[in-house]
The first five atom37 places (N, CA, C, CB, O) and aatype in JSON, in Angstrom:
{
  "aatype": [20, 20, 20, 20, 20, 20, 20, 20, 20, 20, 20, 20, 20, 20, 20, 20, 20, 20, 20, 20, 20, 20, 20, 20, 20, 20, 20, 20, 20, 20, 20, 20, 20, 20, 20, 20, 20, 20, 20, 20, 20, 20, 20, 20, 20, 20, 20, 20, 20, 20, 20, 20, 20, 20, 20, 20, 20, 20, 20, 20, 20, 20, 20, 20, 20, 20, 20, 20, 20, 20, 20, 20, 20, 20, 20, 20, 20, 20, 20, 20, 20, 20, 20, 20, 20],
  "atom_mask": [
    [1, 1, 1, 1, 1],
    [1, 1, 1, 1, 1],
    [1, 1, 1, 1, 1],
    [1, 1, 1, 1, 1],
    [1, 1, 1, 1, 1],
    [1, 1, 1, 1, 1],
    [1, 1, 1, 1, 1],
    [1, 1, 1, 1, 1],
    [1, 1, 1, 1, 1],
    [1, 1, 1, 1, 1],
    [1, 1, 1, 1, 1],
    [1, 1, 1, 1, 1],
    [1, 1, 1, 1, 1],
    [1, 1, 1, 1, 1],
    [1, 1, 1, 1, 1],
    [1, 1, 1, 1, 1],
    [1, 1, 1, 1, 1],
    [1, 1, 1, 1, 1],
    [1, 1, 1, 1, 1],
    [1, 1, 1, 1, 1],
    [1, 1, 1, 1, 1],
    [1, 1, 1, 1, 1],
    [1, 1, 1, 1, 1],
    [1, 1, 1, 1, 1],
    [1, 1, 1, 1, 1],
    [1, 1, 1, 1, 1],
    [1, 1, 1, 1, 1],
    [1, 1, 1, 1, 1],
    [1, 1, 1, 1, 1],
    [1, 1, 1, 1, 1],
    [1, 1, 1, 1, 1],
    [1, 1, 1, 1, 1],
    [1, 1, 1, 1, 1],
    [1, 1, 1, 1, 1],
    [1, 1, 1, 1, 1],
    [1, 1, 1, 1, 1],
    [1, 1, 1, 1, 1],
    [1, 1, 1, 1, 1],
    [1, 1, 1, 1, 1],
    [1, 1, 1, 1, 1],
    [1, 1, 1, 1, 1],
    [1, 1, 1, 1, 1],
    [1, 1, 1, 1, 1],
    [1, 1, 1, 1, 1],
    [1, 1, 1, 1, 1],
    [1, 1, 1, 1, 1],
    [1, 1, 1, 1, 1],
    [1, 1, 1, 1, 1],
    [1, 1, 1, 1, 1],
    [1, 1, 1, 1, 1],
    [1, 1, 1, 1, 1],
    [1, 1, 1, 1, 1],
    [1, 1, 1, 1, 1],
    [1, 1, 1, 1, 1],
    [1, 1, 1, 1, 1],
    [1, 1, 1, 1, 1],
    [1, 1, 1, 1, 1],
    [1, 1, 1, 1, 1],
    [1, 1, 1, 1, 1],
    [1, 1, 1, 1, 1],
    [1, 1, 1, 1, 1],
    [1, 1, 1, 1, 1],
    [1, 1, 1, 1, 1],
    [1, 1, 1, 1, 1],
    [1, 1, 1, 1, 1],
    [1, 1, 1, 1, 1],
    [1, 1, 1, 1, 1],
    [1, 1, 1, 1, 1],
    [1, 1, 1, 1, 1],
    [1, 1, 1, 1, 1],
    [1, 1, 1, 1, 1],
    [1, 1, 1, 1, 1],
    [1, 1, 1, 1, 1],
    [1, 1, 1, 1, 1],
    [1, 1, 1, 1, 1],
    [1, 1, 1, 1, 1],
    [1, 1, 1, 1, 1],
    [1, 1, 1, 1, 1],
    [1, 1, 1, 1, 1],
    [1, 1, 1, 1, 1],
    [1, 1, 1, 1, 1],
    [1, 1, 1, 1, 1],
    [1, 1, 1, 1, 1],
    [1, 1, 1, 1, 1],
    [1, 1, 1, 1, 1]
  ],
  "atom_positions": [
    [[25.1, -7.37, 63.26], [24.69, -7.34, 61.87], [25.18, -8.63, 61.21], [25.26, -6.07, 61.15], [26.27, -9.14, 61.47]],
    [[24.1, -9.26, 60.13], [24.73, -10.45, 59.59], [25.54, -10.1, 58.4], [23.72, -11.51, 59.23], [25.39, -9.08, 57.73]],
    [[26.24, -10.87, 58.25], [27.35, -11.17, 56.71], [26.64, -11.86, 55.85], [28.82, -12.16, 56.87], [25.86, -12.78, 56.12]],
    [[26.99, -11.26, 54.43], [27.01, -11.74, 53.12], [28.04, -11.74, 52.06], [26.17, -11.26, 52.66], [28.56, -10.68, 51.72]],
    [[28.36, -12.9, 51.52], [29.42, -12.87, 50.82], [29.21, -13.62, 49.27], [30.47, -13.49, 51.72], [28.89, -14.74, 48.88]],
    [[29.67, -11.97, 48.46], [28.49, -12.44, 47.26], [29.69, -12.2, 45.99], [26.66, -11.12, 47.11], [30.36, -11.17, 45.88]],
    [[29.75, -12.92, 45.44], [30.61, -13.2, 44.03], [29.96, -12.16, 43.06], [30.45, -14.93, 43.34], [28.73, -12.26, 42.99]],
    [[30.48, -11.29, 42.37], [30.46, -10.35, 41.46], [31.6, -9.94, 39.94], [30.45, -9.43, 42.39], [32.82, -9.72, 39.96]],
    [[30.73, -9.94, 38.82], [32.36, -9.85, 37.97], [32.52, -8.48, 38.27], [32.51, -10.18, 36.03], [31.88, -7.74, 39.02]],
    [[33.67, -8.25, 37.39], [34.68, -6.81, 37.69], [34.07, -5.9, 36.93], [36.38, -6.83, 37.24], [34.33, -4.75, 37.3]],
    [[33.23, -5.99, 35.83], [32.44, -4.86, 35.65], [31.82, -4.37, 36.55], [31.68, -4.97, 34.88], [31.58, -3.18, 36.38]],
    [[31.46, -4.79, 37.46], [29.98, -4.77, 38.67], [31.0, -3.81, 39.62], [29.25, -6.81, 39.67], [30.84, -2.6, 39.73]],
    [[31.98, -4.51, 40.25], [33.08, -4.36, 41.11], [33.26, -2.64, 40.76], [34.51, -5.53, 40.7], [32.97, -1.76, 41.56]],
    [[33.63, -2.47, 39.83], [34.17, -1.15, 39.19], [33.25, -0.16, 39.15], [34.64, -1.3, 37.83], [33.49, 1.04, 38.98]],
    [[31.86, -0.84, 39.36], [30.95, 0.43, 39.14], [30.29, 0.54, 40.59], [29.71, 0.24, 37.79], [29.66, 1.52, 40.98]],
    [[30.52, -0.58, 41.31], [30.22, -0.39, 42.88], [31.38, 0.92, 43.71], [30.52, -2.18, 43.69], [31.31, 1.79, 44.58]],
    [[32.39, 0.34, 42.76], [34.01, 1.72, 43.3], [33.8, 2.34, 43.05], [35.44, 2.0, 42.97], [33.76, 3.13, 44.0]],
    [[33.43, 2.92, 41.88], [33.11, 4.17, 41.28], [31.61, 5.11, 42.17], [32.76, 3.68, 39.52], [31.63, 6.28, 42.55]],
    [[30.73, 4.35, 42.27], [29.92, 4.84, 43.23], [30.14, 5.12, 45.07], [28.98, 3.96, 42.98], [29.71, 5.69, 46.07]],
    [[31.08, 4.29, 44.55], [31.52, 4.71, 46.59], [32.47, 5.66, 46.31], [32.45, 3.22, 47.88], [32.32, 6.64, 47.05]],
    [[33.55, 5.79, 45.41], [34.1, 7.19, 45.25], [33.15, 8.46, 44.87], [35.11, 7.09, 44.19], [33.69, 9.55, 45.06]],
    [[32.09, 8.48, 44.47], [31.63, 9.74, 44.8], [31.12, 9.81, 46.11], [30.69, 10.16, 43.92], [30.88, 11.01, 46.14]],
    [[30.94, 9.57, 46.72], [31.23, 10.03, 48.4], [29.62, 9.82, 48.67], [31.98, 12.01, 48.82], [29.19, 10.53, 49.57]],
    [[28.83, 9.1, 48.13], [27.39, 9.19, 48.58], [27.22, 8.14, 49.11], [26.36, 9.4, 47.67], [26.18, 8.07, 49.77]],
    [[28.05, 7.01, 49.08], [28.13, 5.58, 49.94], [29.55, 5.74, 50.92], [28.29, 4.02, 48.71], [30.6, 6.31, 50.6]],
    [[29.26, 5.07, 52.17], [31.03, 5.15, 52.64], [31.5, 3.52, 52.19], [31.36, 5.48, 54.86], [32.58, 2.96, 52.4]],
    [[30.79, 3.21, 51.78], [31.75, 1.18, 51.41], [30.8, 0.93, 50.3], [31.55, -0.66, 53.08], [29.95, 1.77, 50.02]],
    [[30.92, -0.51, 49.47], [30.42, -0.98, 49.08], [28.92, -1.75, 49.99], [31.37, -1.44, 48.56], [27.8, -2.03, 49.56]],
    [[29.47, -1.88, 51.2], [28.69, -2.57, 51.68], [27.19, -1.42, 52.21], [29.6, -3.41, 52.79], [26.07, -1.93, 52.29]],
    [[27.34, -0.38, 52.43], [26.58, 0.47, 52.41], [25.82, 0.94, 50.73], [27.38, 1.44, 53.15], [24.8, 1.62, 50.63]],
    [[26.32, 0.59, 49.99], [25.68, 0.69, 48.79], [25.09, -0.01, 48.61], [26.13, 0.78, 47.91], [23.88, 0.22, 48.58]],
    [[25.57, -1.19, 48.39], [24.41, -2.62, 48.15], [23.11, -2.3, 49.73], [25.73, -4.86, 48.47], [21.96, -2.53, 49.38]],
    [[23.18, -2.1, 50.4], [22.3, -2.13, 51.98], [21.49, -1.14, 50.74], [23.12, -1.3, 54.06], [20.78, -1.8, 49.98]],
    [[21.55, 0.2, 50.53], [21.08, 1.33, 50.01], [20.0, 0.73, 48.52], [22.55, 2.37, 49.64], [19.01, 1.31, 48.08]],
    [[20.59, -0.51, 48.05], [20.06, -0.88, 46.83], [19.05, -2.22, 47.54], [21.42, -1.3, 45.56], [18.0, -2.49, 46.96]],
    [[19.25, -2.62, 48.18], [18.18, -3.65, 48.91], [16.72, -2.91, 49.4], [18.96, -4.34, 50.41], [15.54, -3.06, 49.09]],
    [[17.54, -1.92, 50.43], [16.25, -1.14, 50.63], [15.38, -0.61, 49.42], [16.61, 0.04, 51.4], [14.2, -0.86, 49.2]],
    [[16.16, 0.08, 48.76], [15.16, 0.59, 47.48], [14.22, -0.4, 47.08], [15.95, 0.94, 46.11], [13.01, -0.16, 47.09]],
    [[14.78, -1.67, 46.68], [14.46, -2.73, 46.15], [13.3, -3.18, 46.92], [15.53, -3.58, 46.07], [12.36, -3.53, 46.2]],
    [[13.07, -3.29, 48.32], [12.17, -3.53, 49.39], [11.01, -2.51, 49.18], [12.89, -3.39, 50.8], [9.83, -2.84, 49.28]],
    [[11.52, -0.99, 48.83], [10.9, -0.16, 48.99], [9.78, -0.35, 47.67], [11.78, 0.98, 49.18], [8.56, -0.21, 47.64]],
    [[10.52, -0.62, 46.88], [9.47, -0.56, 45.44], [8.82, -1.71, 45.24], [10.21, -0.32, 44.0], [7.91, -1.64, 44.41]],
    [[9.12, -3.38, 46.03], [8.07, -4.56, 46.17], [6.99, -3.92, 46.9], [8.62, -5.94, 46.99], [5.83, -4.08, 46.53]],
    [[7.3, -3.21, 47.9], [6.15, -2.99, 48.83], [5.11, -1.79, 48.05], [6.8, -2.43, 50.45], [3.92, -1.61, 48.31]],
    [[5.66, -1.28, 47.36], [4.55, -0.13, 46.25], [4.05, -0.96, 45.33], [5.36, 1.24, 45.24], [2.91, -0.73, 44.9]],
    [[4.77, -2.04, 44.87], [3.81, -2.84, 43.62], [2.68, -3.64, 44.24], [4.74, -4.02, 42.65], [1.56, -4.0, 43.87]],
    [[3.43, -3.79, 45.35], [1.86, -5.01, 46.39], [0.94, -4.12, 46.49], [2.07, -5.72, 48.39], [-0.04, -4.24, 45.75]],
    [[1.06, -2.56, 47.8], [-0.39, -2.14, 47.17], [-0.9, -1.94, 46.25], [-0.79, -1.42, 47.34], [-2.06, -2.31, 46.07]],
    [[0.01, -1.12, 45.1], [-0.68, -0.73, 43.98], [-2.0, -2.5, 43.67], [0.86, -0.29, 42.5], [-3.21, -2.52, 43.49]],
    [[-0.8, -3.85, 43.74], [-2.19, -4.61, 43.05], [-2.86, -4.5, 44.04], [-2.22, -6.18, 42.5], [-4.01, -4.41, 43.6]],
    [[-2.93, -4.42, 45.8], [-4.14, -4.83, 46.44], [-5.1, -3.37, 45.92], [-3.89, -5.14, 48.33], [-6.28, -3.64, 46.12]],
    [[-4.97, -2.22, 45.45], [-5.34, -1.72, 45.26], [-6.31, -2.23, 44.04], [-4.62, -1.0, 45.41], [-7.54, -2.12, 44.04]],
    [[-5.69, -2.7, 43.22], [-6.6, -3.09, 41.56], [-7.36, -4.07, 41.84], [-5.69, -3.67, 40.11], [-8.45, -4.32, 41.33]],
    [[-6.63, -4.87, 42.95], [-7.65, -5.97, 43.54], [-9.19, -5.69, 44.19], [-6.88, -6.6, 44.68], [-10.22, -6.36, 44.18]],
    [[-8.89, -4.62, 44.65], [-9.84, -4.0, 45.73], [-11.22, -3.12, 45.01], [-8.83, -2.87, 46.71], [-12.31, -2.97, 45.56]],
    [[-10.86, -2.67, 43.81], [-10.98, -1.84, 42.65], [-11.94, -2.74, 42.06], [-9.65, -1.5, 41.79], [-13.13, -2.46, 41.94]],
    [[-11.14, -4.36, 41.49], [-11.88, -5.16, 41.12], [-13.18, -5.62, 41.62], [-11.28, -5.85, 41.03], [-14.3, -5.47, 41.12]],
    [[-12.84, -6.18, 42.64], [-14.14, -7.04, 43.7], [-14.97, -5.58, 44.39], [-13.18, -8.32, 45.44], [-15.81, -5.94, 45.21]],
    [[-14.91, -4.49, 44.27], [-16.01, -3.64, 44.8], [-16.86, -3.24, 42.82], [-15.07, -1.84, 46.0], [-17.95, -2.67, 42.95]],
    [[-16.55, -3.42, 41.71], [-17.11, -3.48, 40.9], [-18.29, -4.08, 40.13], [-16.53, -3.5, 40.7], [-18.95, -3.74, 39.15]],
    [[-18.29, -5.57, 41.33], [-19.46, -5.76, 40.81], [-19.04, -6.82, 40.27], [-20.08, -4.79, 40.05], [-17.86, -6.82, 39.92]],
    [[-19.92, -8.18, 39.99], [-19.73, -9.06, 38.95], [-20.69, -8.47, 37.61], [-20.14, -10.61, 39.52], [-21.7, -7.77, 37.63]],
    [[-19.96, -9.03, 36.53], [-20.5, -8.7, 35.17], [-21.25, -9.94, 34.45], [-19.27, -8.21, 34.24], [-20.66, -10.95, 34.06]],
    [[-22.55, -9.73, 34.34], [-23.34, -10.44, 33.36], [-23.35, -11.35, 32.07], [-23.8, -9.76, 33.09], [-23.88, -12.37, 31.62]],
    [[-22.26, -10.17, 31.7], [-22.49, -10.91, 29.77], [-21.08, -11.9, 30.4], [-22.0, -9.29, 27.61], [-20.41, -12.08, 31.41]],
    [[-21.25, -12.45, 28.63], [-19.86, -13.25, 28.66], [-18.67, -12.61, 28.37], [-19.84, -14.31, 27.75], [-18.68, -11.5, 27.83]],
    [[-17.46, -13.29, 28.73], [-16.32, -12.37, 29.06], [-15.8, -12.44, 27.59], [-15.18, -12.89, 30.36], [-14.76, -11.78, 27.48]],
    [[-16.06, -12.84, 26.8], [-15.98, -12.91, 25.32], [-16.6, -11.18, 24.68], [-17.12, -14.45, 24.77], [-15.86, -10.34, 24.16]],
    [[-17.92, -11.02, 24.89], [-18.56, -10.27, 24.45], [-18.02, -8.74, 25.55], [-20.08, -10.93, 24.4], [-18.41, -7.59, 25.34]],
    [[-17.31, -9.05, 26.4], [-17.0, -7.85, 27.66], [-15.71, -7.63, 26.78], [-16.74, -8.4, 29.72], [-15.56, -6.47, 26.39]],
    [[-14.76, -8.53, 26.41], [-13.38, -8.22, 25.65], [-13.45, -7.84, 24.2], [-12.48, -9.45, 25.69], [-12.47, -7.35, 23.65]],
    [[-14.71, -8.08, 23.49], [-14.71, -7.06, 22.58], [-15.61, -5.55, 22.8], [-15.15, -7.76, 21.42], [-15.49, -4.61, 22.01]],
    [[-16.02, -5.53, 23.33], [-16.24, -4.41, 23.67], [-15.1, -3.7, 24.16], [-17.16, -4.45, 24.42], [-15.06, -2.58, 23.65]],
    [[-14.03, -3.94, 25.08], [-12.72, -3.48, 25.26], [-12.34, -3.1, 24.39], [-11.91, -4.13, 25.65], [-12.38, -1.89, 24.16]],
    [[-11.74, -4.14, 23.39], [-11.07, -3.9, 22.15], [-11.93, -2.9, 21.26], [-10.82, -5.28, 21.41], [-11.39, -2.24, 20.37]],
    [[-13.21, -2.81, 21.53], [-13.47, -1.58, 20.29], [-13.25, -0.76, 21.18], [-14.96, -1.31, 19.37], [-12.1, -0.35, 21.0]],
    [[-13.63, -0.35, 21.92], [-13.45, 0.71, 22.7], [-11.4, 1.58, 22.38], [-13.86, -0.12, 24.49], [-11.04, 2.69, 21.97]],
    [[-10.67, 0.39, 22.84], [-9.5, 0.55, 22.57], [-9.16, 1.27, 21.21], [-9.0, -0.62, 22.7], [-8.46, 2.28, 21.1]],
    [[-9.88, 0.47, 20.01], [-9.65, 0.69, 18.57], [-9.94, 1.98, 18.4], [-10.42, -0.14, 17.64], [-9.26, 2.72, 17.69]],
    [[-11.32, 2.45, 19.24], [-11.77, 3.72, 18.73], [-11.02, 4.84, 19.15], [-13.08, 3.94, 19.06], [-11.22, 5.88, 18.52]],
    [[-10.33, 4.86, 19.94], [-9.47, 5.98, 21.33], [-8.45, 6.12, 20.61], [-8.94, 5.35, 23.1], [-7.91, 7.22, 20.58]],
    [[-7.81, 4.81, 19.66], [-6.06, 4.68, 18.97], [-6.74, 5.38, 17.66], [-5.08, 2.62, 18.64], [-6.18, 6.35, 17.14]],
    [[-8.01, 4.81, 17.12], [-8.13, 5.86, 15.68], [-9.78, 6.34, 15.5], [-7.6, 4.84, 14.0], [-10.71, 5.77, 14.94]],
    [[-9.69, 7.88, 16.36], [-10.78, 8.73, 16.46], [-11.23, 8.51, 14.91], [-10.41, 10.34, 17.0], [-10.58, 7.88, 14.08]],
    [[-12.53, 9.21, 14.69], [-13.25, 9.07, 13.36], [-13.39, 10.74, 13.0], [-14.92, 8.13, 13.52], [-13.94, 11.1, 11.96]]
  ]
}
């Protein structure tokens, strides 16, 4: 396994202790591992989610009008949903 050796102030320090004293980490160094992964875990959900919007996009079709006249139509659309009549 490789080493890392990472400078932290003592607020940080204290709340890394405090989390390894409740017994759900055995070290610091297993906590931070535990917070990388997460961290890995939730880049890799935002990438699909966009290849998803990406994918969403380009099977939609190109649009005709101008993107001027497509963004107000958004915006009313928007206006009308925030204040029904």
């Amino acid at each position: 396994m490789s080493q890392l050796n990472i400078s932290i102030p003592p607020a940080l320090k204290t709340w890394i202790d405090h989390r390894v004293a409740e017994g759900r980490y055995s070290s610091a160094s297993d906590y931070v591992r535990d917070l990388v992964r997460r961290d890995q875990d939730t880049a890799q959900e935002e990438n699909e989610w966009l290849r998803g919007l990406i994918a969403e996009g380009l099977a939609s079709g190109v649009v005709d009008e101008e993107p001027e006249d497509v963004l107000r139509v958004i915006m009313a659309e928007r206006r009308a949903r925030r204040n029904p009549a």
